[in-house]
C-alpha positions in Angstrom: 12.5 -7.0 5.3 14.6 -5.0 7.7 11.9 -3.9 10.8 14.1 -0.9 10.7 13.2 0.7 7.5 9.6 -0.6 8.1 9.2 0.8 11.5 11.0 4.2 9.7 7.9 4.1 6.9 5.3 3.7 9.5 6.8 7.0 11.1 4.7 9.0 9.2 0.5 10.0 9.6 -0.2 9.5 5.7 1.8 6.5 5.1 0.2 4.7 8.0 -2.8 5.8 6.9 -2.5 4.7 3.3 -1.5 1.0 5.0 -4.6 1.6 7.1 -7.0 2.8 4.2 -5.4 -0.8 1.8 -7.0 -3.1 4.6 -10.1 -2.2 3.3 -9.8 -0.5 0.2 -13.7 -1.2 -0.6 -14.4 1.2 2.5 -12.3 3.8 1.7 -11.6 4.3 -2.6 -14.2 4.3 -5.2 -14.1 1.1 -7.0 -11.0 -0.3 -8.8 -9.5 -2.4 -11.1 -10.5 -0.6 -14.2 -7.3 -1.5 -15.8 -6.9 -4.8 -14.4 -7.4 -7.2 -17.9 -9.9 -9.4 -16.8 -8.6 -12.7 -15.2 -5.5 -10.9 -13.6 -5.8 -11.3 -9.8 -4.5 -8.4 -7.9 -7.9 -8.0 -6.0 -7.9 -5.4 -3.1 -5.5 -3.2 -5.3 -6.1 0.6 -5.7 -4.3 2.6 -8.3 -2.3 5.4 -7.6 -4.1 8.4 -8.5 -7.0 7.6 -6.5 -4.8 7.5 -3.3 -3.3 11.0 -4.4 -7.6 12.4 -4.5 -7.7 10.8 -0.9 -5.2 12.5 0.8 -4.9 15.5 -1.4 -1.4 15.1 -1.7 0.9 14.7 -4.9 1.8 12.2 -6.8 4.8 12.7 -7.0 5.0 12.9 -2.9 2.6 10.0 -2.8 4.9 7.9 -5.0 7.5 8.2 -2.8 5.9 7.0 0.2 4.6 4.1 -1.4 7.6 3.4 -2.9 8.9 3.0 0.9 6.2 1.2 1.9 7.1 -1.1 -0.6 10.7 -1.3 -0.2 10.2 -2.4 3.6 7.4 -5.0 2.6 4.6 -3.7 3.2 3.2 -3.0 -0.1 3.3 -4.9 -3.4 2.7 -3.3 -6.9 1.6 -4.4 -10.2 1.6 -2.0 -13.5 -0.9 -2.2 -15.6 -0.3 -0.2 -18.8 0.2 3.3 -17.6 -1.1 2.6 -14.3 -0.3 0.8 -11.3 -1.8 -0.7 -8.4 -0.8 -0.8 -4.8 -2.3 -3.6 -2.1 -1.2 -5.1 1.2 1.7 -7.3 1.5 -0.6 -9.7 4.2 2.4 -12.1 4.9 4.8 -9.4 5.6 1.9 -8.2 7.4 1.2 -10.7 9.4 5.1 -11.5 10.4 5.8 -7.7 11.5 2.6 -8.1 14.2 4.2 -11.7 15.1 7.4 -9.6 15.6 5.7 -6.9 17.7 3.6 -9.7 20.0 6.9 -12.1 20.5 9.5 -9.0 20.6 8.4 -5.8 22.4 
């Protein structure tokens, strides 16, 4: 996780937003998990398309950013047949604000 390329994917309103929004995706997105098989725990995920109706953006814009968001640590994914889910990566998380309180 190089606090570079996070720092560089929290440079931009939507995808700080969308980090914002996963924290408490019950506030923000219609219930999910439709796809999740029952038993699979990735709770507090939301699928892709519903971010894409949030912020009125495309997917294939929206896929990009949480592809970055992913590739700095932020985010972690699962696919679930044709879909796939995006939640908070809370350790990663939780180290970058560690970072921030010992560090700048």
């Amino acid at each position: 996780m190089s606090k570079l390329d996070i720092f560089k994917a929290l440079s931009n309103e939507t995808r700080l937003s969308i980090l914002k929004w996963l924290k408490e995706p019950e506030k923000y997105f219609l219930p999910q998990g439709l796809h999740i098989p029952d038993g699979d725990d990735f709770s507090n995920s939301v699928c892709v398309g519903s971010i894409c109706e949030k912020t009125n953006i495309s997917q294939s814009t929206i896929s990009h950013y949480l592809d970055m968001l992913q590739r700095a640590g932020l985010l972690e994914s699962r696919r679930f047949g044709k879909w796939t889910y995006y939640r908070r990566n809370e350790k990663n998380i939780q180290e970058l604000a560690e970072f921030i309180r010992s560090e700048l």
